[in-house]
C-alpha positions in Angstrom: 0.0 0.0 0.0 1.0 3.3 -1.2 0.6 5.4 2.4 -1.3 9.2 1.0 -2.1 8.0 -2.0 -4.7 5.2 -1.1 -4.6 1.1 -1.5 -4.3 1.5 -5.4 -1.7 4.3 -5.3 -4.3 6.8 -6.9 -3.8 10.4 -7.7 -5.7 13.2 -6.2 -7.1 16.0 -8.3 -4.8 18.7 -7.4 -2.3 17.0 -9.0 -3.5 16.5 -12.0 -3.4 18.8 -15.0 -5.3 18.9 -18.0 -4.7 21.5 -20.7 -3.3 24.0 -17.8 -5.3 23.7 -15.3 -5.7 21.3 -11.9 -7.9 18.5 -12.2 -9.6 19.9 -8.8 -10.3 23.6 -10.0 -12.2 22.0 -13.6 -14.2 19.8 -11.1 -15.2 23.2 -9.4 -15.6 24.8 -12.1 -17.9 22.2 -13.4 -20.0 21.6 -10.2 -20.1 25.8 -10.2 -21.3 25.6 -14.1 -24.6 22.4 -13.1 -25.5 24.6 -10.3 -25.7 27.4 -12.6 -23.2 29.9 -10.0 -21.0 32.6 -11.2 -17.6 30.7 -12.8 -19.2 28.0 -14.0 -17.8 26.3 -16.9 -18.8 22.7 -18.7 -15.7 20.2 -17.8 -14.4 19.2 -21.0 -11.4 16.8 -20.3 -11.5 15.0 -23.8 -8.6 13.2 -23.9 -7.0 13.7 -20.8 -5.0 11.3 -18.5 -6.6 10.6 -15.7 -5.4 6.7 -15.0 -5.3 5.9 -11.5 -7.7 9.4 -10.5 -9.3 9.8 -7.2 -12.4 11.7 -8.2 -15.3 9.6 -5.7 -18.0 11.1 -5.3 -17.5 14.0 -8.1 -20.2 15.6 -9.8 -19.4 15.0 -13.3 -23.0 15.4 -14.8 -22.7 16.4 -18.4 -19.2 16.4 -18.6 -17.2 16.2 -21.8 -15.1 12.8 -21.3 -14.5 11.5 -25.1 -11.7 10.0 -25.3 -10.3 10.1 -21.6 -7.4 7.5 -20.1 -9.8 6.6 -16.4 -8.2 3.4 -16.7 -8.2 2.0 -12.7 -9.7 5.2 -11.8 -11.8 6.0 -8.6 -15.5 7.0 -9.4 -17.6 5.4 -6.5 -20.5 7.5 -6.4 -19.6 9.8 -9.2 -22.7 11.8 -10.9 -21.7 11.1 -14.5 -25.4 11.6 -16.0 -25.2 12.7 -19.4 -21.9 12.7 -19.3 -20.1 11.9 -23.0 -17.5 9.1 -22.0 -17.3 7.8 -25.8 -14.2 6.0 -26.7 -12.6 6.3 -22.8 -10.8 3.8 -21.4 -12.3 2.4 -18.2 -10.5 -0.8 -18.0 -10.4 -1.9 -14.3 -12.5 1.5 -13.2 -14.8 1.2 -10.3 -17.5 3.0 -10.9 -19.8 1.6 -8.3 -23.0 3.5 -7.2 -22.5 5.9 -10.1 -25.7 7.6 -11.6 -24.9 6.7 -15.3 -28.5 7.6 -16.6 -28.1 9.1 -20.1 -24.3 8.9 -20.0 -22.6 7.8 -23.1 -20.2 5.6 -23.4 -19.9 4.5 -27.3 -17.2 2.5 -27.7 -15.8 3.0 -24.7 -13.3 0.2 -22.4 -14.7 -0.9 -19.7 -13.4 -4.5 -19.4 -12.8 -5.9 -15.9 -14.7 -2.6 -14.5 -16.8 -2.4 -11.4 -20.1 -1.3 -12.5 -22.0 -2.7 -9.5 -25.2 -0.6 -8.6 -25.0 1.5 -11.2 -28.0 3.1 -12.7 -27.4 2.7 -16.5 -30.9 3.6 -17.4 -30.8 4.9 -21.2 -27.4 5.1 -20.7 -25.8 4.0 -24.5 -23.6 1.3 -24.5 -23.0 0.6 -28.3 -19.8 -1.5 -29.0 -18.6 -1.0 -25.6 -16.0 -3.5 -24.5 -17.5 -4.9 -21.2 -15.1 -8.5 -21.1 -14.7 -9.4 -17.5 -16.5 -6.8 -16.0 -18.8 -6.7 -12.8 -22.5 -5.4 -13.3 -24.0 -6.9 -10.2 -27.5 -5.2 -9.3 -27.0 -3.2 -12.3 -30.0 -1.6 -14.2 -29.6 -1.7 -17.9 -32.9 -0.4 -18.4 -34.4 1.2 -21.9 -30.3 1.2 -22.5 -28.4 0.7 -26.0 -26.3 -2.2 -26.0 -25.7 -2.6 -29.7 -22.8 -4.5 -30.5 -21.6 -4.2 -26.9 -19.2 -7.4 -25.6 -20.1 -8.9 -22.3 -18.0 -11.6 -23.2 -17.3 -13.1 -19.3 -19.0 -10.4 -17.3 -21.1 -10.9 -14.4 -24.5 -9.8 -14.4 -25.8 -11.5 -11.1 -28.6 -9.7 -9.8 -28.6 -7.1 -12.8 -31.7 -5.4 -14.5 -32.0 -6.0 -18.0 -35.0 -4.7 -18.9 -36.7 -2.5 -22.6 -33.1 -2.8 -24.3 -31.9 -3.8 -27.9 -29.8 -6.7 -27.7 -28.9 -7.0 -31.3 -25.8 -7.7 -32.2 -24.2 -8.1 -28.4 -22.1 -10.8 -27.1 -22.7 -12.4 -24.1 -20.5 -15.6 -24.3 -19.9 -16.8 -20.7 -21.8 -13.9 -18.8 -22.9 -15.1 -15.3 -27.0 -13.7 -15.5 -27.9 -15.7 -12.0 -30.6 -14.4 -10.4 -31.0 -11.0 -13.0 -34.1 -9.7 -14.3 -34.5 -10.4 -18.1 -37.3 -9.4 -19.8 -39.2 -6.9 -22.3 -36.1 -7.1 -24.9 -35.8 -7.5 -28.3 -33.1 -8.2 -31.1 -33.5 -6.9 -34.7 -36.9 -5.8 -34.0 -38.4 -8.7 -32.3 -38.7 -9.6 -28.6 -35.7 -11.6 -26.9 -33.8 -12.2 -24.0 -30.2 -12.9 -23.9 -29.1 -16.7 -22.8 -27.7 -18.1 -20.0 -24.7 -19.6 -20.7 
């Protein structure tokens, strides 16, 4: 264990810059700019590097993430509604307790993420990389999955509920005990199978 820095040797916000500025002063700026206050601006951190970030607990909603290196960040509790996370990389995040409703996260890496009690509802999925990843009690409702990989995730407990599943792969998911129902694929009602 790193001693300051947490048990994953993560990086807290005031040392992390992103075109000029401290991670912690766009945060503020952003939280400033949802509660509509004086010096308010939108958080735009499109690719920026913010592997191994502390931000629990941040509120992120609407943020401008395309692109963005979170890989074995710190999001617990993060408010990342309608937040563009398209293309990041996510691999080993834990994102755990986040509200994800709307958020976006085409093409984005989240293998061998935590997304356990997450609220992904409408949240867009499409070609995400979700190998290995933990979803338990996650609620994938009204959500686009197209062309998403679950390949070996766990789903135990999850909601999956009004979603396309066209096109996604779910080789060797673990769906025990998940509610699966009201789906379709290619237009016409499914569920995805238990393997």
């Amino acid at each position: 264990m790193l001693f300051g820095a947490g048990s994953k040797g993560l990086r807290k916000p005031a040392s992390i810059r992103h075109d000029g500025k401290r991670l912690s002063e766009i945060l503020d700026a952003h939280r400033k700019f949802h509660l509509g206050e004086a010096g308010g601006a939108r958080a735009n951190l499109s690719g920026a590097d913010l592997s191994s970030a502390d931000v629990r607990g941040s509120d992120l909603t609407g943020a401008i993430l395309v692109g963005c290196n979170l890989r074995e960040a710190d999001l617990r509790g993060t408010k990342l509604g309608s937040a563009d996370l398209s293309r990041a990389n996510l691999r080993k995040a834990d994102l755990r307790s986040c509200d994800l409703t709307e958020a976006k996260f085409e093409g984005a890496d989240l293998s061998e993420a935590n997304l356990s009690g997450t609220e992904l509802f409408r949240g867009d999925l499409s070609s995400a990389i979700l190998r290995g990843a933990l979803l338990r009690g996650t609620v994938l409702r009204q959500a686009t999955l197209r062309g998403a990989d679950f390949t070996g995730a766990d789903l135990t407990l999850a909601s999956f509920r009004e979603i396309d599943l066209t096109d996604v792969k779910m080789d060797g998911v673990d769906l025990t005990n998940a509610v699966v129902r009201d789906n379709r694929k290619d237009g016409a009602p499914s569920q995805p199978s238990k393997s």
